[in-house]
N, CA, C and O atoms as a GROMACS GRO file, in nm:
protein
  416
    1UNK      N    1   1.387   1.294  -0.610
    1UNK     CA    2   1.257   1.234  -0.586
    1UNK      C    3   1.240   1.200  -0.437
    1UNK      O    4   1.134   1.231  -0.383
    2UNK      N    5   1.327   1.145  -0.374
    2UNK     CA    6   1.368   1.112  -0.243
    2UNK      C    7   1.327   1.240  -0.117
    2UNK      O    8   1.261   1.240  -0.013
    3UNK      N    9   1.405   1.337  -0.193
    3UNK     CA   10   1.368   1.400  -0.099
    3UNK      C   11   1.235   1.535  -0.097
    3UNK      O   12   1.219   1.627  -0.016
    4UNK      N   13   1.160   1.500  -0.213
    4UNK     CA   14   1.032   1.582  -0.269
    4UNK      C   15   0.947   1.444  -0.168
    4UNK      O   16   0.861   1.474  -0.085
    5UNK      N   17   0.978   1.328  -0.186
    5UNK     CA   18   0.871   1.244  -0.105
    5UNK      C   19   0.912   1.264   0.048
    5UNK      O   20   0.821   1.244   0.129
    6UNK      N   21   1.017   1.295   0.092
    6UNK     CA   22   1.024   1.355   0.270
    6UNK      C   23   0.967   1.455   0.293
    6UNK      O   24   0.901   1.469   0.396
    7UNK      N   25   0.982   1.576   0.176
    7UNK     CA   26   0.850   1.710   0.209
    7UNK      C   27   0.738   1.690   0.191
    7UNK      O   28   0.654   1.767   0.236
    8UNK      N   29   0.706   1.585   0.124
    8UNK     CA   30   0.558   1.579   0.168
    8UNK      C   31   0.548   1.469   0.252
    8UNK      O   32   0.428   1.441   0.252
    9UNK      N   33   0.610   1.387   0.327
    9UNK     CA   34   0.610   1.356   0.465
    9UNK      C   35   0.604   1.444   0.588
    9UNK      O   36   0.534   1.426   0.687
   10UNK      N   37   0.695   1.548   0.566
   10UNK     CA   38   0.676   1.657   0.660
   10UNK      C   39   0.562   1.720   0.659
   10UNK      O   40   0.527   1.771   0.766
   11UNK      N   41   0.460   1.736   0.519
   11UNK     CA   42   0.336   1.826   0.575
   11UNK      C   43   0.237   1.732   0.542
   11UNK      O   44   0.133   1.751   0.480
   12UNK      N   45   0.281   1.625   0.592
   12UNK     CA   46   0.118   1.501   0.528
   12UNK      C   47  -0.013   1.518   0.692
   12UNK      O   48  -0.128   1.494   0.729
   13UNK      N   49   0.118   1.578   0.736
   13UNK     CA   50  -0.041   1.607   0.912
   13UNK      C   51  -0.104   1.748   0.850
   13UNK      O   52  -0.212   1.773   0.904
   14UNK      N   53  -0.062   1.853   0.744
   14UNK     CA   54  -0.105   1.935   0.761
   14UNK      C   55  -0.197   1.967   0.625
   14UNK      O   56  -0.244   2.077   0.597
   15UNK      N   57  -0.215   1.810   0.528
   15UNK     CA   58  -0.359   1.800   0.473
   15UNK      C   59  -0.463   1.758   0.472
   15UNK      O   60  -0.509   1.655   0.422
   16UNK      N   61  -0.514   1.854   0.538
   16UNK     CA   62  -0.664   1.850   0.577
   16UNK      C   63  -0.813   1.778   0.450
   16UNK      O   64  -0.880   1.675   0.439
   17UNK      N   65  -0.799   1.913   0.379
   17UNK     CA   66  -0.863   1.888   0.285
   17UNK      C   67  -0.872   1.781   0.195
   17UNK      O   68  -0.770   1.713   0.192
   18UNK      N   69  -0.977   1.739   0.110
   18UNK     CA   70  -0.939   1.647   0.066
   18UNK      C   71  -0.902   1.654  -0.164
   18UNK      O   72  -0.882   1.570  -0.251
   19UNK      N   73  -0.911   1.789  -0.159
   19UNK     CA   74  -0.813   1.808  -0.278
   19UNK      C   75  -0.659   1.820  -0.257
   19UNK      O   76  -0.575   1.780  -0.338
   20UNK      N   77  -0.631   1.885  -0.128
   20UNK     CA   78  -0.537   1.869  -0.056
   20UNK      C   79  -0.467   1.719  -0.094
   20UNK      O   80  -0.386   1.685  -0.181
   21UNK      N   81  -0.519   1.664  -0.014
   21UNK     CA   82  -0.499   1.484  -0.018
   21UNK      C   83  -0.486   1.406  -0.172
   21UNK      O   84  -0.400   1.329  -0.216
   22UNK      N   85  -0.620   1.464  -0.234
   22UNK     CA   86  -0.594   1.392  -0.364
   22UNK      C   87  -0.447   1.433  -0.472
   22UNK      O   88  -0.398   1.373  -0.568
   23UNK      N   89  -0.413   1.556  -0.406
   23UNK     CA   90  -0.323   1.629  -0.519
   23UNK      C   91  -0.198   1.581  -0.454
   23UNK      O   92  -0.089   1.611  -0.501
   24UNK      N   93  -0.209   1.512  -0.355
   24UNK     CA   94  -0.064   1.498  -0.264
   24UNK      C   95  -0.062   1.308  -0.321
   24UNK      O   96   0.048   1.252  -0.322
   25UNK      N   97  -0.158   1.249  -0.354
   25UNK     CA   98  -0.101   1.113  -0.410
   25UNK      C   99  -0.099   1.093  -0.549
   25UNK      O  100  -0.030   1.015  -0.614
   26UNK      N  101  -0.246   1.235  -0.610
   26UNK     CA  102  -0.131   1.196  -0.747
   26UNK      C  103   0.010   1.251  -0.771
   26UNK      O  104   0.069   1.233  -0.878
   27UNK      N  105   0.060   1.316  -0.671
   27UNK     CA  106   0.190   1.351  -0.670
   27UNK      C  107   0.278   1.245  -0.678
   27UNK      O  108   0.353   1.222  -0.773
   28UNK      N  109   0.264   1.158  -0.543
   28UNK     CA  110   0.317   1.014  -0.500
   28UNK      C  111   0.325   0.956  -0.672
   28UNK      O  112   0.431   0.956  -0.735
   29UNK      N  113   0.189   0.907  -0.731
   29UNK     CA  114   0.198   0.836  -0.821
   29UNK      C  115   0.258   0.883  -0.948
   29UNK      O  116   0.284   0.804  -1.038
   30UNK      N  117   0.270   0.954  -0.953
   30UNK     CA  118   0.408   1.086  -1.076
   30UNK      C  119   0.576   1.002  -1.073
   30UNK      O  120   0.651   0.952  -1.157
   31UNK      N  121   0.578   1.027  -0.909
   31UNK     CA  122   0.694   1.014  -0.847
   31UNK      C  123   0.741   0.848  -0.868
   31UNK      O  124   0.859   0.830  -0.899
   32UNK      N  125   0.675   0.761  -0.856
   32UNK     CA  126   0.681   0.632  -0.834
   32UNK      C  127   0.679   0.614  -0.934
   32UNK      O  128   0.784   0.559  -0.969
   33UNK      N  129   0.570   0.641  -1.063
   33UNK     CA  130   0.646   0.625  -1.231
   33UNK      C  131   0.751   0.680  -1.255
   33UNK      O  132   0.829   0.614  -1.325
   34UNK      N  133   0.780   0.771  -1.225
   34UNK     CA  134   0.913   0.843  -1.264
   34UNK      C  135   1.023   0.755  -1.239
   34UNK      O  136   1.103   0.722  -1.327
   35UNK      N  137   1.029   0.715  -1.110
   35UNK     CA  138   1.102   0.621  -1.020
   35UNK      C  139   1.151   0.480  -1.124
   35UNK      O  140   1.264   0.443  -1.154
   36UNK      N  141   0.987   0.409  -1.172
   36UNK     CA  142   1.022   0.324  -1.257
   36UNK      C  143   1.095   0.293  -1.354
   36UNK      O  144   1.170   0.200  -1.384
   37UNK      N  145   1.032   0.462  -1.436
   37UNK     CA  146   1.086   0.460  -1.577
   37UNK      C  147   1.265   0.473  -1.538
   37UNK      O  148   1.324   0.427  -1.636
   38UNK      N  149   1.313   0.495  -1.486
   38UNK     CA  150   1.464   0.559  -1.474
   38UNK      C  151   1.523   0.419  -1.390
   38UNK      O  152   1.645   0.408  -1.378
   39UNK      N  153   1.448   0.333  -1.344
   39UNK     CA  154   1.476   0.154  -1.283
   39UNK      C  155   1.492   0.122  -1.204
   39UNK      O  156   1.562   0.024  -1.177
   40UNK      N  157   1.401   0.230  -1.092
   40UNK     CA  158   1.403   0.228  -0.920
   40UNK      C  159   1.253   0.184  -0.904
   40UNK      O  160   1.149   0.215  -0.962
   41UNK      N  161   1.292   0.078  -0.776
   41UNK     CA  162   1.157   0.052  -0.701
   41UNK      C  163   1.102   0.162  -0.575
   41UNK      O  164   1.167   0.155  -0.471
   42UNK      N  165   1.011   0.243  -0.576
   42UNK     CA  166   0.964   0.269  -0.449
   42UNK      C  167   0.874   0.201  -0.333
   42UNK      O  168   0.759   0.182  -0.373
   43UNK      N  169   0.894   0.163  -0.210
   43UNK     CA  170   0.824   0.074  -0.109
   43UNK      C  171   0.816   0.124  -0.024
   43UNK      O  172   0.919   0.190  -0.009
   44UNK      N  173   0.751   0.138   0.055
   44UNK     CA  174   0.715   0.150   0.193
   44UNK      C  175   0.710   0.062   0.275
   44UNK      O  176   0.699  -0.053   0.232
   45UNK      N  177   0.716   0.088   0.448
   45UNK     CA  178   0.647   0.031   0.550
   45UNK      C  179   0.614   0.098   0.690
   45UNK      O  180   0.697   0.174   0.738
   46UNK      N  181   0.534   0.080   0.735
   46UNK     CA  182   0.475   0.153   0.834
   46UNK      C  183   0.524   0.060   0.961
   46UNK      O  184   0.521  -0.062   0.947
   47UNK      N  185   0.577   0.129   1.108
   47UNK     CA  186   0.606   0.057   1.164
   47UNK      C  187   0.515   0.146   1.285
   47UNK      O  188   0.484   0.264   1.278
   48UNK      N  189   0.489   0.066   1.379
   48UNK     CA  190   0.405   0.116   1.496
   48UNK      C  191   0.486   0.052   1.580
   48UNK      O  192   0.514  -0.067   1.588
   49UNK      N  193   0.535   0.184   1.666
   49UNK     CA  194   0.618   0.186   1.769
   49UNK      C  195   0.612   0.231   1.912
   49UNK      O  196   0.566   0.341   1.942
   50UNK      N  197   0.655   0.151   1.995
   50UNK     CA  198   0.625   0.199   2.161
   50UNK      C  199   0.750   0.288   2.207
   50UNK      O  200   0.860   0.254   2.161
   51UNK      N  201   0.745   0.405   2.300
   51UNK     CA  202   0.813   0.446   2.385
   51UNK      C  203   0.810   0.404   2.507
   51UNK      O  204   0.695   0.420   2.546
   52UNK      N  205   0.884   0.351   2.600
   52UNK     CA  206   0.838   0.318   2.735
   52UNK      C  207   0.998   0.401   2.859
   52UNK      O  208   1.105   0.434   2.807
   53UNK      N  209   0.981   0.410   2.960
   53UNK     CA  210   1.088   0.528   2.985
   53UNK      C  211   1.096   0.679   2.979
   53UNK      O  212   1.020   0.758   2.923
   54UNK      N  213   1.224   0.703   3.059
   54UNK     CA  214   1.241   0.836   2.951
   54UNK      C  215   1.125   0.960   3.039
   54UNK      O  216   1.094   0.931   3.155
   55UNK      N  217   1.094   1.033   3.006
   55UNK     CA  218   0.990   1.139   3.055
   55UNK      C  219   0.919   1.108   3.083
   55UNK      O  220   0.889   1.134   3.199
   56UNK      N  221   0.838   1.034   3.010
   56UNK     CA  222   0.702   0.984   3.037
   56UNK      C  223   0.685   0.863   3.097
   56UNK      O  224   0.752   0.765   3.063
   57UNK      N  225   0.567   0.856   3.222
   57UNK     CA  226   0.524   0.732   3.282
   57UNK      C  227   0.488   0.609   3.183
   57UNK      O  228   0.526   0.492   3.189
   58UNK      N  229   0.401   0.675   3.090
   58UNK     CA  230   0.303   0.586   3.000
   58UNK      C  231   0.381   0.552   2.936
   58UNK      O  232   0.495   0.593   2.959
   59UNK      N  233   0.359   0.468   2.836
   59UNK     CA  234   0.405   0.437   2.746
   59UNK      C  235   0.369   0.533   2.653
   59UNK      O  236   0.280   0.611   2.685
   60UNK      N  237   0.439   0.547   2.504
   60UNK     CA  238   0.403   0.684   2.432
   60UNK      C  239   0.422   0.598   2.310
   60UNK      O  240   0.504   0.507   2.321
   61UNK      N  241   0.360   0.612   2.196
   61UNK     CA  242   0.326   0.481   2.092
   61UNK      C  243   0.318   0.622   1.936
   61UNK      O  244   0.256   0.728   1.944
   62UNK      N  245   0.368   0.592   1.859
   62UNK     CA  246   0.371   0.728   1.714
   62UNK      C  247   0.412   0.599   1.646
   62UNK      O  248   0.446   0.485   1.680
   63UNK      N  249   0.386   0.691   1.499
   63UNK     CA  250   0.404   0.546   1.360
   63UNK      C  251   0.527   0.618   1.302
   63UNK      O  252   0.552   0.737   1.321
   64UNK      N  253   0.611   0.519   1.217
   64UNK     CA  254   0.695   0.587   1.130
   64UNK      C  255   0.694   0.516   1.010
   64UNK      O  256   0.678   0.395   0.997
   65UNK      N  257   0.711   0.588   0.934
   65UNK     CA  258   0.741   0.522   0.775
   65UNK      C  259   0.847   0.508   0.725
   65UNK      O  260   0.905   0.614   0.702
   66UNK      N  261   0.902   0.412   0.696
   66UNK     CA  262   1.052   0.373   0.625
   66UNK      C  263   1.029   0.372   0.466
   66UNK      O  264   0.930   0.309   0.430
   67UNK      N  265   1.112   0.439   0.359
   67UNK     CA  266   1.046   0.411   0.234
   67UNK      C  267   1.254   0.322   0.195
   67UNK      O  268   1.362   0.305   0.251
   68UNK      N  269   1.190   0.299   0.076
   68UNK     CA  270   1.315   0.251   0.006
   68UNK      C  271   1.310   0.280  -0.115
   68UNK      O  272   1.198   0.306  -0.160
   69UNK      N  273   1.420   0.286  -0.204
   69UNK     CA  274   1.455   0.300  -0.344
   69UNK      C  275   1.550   0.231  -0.423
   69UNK      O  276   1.599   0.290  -0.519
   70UNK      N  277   1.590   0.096  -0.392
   70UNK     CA  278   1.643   0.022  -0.446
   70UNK      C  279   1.643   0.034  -0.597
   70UNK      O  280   1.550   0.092  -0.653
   71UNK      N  281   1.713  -0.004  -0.645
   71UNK     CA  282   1.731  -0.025  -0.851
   71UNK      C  283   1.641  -0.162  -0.857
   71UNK      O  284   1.628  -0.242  -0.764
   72UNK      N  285   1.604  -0.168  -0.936
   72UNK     CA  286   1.467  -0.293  -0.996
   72UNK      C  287   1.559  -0.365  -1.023
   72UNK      O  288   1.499  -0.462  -1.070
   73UNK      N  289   1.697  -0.396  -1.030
   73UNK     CA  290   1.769  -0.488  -1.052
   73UNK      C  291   1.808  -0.604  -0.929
   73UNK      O  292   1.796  -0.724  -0.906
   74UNK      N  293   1.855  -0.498  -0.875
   74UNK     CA  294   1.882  -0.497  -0.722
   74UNK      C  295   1.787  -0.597  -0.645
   74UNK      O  296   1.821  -0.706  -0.600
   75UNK      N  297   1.677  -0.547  -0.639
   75UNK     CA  298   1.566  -0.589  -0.554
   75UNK      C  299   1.530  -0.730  -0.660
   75UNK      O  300   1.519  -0.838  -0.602
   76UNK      N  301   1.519  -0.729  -0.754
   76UNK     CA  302   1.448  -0.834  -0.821
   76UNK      C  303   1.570  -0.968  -0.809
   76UNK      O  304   1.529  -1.083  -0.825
   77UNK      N  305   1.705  -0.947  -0.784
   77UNK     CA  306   1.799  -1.056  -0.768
   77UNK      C  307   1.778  -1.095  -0.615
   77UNK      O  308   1.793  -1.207  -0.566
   78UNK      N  309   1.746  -0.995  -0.560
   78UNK     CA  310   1.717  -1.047  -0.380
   78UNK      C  311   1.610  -1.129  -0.378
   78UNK      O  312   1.614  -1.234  -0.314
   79UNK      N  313   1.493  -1.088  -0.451
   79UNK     CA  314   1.393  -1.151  -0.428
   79UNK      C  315   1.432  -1.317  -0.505
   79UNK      O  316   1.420  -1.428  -0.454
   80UNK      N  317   1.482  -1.278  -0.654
   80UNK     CA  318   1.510  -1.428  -0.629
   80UNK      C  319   1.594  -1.558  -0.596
   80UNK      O  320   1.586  -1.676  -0.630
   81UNK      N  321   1.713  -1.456  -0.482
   81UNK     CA  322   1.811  -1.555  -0.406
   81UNK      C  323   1.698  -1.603  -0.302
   81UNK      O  324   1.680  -1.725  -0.297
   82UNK      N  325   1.637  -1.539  -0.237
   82UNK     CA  326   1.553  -1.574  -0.111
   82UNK      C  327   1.417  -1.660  -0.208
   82UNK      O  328   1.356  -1.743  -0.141
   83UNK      N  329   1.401  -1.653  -0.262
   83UNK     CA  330   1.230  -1.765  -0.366
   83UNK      C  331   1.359  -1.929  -0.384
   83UNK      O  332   1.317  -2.044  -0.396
   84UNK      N  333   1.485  -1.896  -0.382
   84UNK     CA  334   1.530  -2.048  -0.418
   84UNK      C  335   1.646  -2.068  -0.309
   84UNK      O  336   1.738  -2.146  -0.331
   85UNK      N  337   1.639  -1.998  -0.198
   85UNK     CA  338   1.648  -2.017  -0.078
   85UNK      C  339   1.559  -2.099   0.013
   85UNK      O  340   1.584  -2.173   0.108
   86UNK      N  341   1.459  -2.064  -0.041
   86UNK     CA  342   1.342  -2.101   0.076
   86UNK      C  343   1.278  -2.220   0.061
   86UNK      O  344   1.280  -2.253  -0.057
   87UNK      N  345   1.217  -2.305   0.137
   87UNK     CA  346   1.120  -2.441   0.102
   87UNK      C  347   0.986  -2.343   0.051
   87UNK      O  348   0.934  -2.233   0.068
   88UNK      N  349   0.974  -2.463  -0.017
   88UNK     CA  350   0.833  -2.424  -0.112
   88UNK      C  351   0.734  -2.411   0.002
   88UNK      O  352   0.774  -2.469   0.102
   89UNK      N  353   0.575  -2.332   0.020
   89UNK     CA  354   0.514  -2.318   0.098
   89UNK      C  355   0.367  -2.441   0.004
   89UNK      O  356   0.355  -2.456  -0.118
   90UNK      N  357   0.302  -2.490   0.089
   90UNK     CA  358   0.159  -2.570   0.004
   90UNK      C  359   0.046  -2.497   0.060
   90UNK      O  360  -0.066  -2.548   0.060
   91UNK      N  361   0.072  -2.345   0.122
   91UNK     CA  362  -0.019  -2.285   0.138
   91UNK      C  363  -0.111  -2.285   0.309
   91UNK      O  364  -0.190  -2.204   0.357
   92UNK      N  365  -0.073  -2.374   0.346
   92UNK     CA  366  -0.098  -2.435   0.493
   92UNK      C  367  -0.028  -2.400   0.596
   92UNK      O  368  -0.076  -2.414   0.709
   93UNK      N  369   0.095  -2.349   0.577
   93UNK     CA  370   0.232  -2.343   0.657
   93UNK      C  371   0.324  -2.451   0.689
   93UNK      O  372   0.410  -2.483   0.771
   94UNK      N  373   0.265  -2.492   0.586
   94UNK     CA  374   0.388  -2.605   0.598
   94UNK      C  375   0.483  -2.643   0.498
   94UNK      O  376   0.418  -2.641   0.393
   95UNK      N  377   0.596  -2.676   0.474
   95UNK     CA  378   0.701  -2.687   0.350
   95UNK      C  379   0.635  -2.779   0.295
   95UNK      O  380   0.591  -2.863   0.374
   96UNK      N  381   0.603  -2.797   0.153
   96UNK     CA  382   0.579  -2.908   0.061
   96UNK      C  383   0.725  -2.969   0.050
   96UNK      O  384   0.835  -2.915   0.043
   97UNK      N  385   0.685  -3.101   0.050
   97UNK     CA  386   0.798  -3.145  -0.008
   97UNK      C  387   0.902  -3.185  -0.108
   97UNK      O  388   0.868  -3.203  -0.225
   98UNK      N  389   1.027  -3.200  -0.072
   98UNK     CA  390   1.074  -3.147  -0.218
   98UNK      C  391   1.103  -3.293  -0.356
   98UNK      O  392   1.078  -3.413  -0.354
   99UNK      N  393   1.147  -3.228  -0.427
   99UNK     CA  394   1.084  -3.331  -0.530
   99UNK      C  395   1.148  -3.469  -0.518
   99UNK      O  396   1.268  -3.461  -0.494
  100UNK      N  397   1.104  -3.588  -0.527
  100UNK     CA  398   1.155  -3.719  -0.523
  100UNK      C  399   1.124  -3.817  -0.386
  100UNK      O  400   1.127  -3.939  -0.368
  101UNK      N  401   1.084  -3.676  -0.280
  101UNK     CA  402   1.007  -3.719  -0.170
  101UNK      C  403   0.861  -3.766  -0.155
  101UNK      O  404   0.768  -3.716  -0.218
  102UNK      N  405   0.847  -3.881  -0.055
  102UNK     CA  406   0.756  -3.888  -0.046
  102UNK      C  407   0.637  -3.755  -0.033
  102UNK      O  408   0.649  -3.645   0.021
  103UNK      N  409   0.522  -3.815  -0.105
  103UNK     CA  410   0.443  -3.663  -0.097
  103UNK      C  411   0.451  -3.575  -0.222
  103UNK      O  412   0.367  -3.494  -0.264
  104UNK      N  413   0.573  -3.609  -0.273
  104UNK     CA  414   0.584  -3.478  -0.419
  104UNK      C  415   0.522  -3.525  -0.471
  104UNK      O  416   0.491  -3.482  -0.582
   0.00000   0.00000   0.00000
């Protein structure tokens, strides 16, 4: 699956069209159920990045995409060491406080 979603990273500049396009995410969304049913998460992130140096005077700036495939097990125990790691948020940015404190 991993690497059917890098080939179509490699030709995602070269769909134009837009059946093109549509047939290339219900692909994605095939892939990402598939992913599920068998107990992998798929994620993304897009990072926008500078070149500075090097050949060029300018600065030279391209995006890249990082994906991941963690096991739904995996990821769902991270997420909840870090949720009872963390101070509670009250939505403001600021820690609510915790229970027995003034304020709770």
């Amino acid at each position: 699956m991993l690497d059917e979603l890098q080939d179509w990273a490699d030709i995602s500049g070269d769909l134009f069209g837009l059946k093109q396009q549509c047939d290339a995410v219900k692909r994605f969304e095939e892939i990402v159920l598939r992913a599920a049913e068998i107990g992998y998460v798929i994620y993304a992130r897009e990072l926008a990045l500078l070149m500075t140096g090097g050949a060029y005077e300018e600065p030279w700036s391209w995006k890249q995409v990082e994906v991941y495939a963690p096991r739904a097990t995996v990821l769902f125990d991270e997420v909840a060491k870090h949720m009872n790691s963390a101070p509670a948020d009250d939505g403001e940015g600021t820690a609510a406080p915790e229970p027995g404190q003034p304020g709770a």
